[in-house]
Every structure is written in structure tokens, then in C-alpha cells.
C-alpha positions in Angstrom: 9.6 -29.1 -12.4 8.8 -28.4 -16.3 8.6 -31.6 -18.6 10.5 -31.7 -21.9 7.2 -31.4 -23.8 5.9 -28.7 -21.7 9.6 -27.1 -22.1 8.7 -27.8 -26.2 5.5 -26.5 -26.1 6.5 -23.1 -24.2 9.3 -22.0 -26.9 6.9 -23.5 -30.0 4.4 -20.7 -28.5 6.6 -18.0 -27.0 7.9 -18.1 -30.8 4.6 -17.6 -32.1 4.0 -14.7 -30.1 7.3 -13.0 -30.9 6.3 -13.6 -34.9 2.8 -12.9 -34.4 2.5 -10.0 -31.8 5.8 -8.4 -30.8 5.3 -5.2 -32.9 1.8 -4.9 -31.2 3.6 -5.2 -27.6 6.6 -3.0 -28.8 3.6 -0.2 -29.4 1.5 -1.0 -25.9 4.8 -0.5 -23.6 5.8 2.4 -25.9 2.4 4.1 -24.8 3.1 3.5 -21.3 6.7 4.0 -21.2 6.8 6.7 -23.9 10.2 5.8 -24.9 11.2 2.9 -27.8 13.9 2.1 -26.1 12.2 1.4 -22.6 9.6 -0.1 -24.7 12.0 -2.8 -25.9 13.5 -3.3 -22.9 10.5 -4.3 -21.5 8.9 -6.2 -24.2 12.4 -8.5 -23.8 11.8 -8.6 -19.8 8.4 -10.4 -20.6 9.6 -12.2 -23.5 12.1 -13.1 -20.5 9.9 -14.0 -18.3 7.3 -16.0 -19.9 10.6 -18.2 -21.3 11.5 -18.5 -17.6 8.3 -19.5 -16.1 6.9 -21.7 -19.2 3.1 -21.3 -17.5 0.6 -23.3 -19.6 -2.1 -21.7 -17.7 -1.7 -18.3 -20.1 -1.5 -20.0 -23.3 -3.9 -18.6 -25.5 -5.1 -20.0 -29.1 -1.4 -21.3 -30.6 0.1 -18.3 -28.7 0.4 -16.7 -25.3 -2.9 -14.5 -23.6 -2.0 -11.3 -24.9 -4.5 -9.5 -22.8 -2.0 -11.2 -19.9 0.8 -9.7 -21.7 -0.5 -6.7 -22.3 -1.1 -6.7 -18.1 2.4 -7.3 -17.3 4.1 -4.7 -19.5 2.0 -2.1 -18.1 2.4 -3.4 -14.0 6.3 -4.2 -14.7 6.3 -0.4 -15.6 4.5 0.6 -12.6 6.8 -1.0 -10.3 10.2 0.3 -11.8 8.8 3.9 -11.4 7.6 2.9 -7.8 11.0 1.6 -7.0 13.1 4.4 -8.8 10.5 6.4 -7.0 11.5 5.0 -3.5 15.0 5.5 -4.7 15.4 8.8 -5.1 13.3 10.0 -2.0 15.8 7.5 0.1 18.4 9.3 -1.7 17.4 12.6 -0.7 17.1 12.0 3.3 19.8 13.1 5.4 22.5 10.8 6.0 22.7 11.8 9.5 20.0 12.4 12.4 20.5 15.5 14.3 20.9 15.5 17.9 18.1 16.4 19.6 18.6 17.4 23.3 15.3 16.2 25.3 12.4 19.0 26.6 10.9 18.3 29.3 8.3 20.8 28.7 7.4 18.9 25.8 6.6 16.0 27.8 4.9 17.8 30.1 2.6 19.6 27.6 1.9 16.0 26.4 1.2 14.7 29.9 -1.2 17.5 30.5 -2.8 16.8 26.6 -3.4 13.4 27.7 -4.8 14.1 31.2 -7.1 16.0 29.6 -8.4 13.7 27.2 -8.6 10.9 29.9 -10.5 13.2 32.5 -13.1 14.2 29.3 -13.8 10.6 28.4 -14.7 9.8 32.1 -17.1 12.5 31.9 -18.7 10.5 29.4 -19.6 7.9 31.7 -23.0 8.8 32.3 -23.7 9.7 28.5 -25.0 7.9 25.9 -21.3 8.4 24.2 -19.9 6.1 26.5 -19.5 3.1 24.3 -18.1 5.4 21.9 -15.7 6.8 24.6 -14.6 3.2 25.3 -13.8 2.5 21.7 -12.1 5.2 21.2 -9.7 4.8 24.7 -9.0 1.2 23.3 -7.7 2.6 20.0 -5.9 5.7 21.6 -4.3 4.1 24.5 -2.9 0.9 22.3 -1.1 0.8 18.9 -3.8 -1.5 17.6 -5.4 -0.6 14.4 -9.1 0.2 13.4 -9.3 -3.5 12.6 -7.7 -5.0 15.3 -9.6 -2.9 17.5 -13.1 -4.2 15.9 -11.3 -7.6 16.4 -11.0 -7.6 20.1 -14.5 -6.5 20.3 -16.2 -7.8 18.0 -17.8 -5.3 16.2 -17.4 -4.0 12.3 -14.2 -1.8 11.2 -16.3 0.4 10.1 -18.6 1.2 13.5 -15.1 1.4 15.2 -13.9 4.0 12.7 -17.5 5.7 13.2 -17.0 5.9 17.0 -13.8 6.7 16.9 -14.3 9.8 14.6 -17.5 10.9 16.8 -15.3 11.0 20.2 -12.6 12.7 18.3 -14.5 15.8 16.9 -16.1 15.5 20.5 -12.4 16.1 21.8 -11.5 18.9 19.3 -14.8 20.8 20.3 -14.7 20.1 23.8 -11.2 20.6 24.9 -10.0 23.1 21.8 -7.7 20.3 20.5 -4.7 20.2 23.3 -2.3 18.3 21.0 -1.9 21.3 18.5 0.5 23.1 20.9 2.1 19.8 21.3 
């Protein structure tokens, strides 16, 4: 809950900055939005903002940070275009799923892809790749991450990832990659 003094304090600064620096921050967003009008827009979102949110931790001298302003014009930016972004390719996927009838050869292909994999990592039983082989059928065979993975046994993501991409280019060598005619 903001004080009245606080409350005070906030619009005493917040109108400092405006006198002081808003033609700075007009020209910052304008380099990152490269249009005066966006510019201003946004240079009023964080006027906006700070009005709204009254934080004494970004005070700064008898004004606000400006390197913190600075910081939010140009992330504010960045997520508009992410959004408008996100938008537009949600805009552009089909409304509607085609039917697909279900191939059984398909599954079957995939059945044999995956025998073969699991008969190739028993071979590795009596090899030194057999830890590896291990780590790699616990990541394969679950929808576990690389870090949950490490997790359950205790080791470093990055050994897991290491194993992982050893029994894989193993696979691909071994057994000619089965799941590219999959």
C-alpha cells in the first residue's frame, strides 16, 4: 500500500523526469522503435508505469534511474514485437486440422525403428558404452528432459547430454538411422 508522502514524492520525481529527460527518452525509443510516433507512445507507457508503480527503489538523484528507464523502453519494445510476432504466426495456421486416416505401416515401420534400437543397446551390455546406453534408454524411453534425467541419477546435465549424444551417433552409424524412413 503506497503512503501519501511516498504517493508525493513519486509525482514530485516522475515530474522531474518528464522536465528533465523526456526528450532524451523520446530519442532512445525512437532508435529502437524507429518511428516518433511509437516512440511517444512508449515513452507515455513508462511514464505510465512508473506513475502506477511509485517504486522508491529506482529513484535516482531528484529523479528517476534513467539507465532503468532506458531498460524498460527498449524490453517493452521487445515484447510487443514478440507478441505481434506470435500473433501473426497464430494467425496464419489453419483454422482446421485435416483428417488423417491412420497407417498401420507407419506404426509398424516405427515398431521395427524401435526394436532395433532396443536390440543395439543390449548389445552394449558387455561394452564399455553401457553406462552410456543406459542413459540414453532412460531419456529415450521417457519424456523426461536432459535435466530431469541427470536428476534421477545424479549426475551433471551436461555428462547426460554427452552420453546421450555418444549413443546417438552410435545409433546413426550402427543401424543407418531407422527413424529417417519413419
Amino acid at each position: 500500500m503506497i503512503t501519501g508522502s511516498l504517493q508525493l514524492e513519486c509525482n514530485r520525481r516522475l515530474t522531474n523526469l518528464y522536465n528533465q529527460s523526456n526528450g532524451w527518452l523520446v530519442n532512445e525509443a525512437k532508435k529502437v522503435t524507429k518511428n516518433q510516433e511509437e516512440a511517444e507512445d512508449l515513452c507515455s507507457e513508462l511514464f505510465e508505469y512508473l506513475h502506477l508503480k511509485c517504486n522508491p527503489k529506482i529513484f535516482w538523484g531528484d529523479s528517476y534511474n534513467l539507465f532503468y528507464c532506458n531498460k524498460f523502453l527498449h524490453s517493452r519494445f521487445m515484447n510487443k514485437v514478440k507478441k505481434l510476432n506470435k500473433t501473426i504466426l497464430v494467425e496464419e495456421m489453419p483454422d482446421e486440422e485435416e483428417d488423417v486416416p491412420y497407417n498401420e505401416e507407419w506404426d509398424i515401420r516405427l515398431q521395427t525403428a524401435h526394436e532395433e534400437v532396443m536390440h543395439e543397446l543390449s548389445k552394449l551390455k558387455v561394452t564399455r558404452q553401457w553406462p552410456q546406453a543406459k542413459i540414453f534408454e532412460l531419456y529415450w524411453m521417457t519424456s523426461d528432459t536432459l535435466e530431469e534425467v541427470s536428476k534421477k541419477i545424479g549426475i551433471s546435465k551436461s555428462t547426460t547430454f554427452i552420453s546421450v549424444k555418444k549413443i546417438r551417433k552410435y545409433l546413426e552409424n550402427t543401424l543407418d538411422n531407422p527413424f529417417n524412413n519413419v
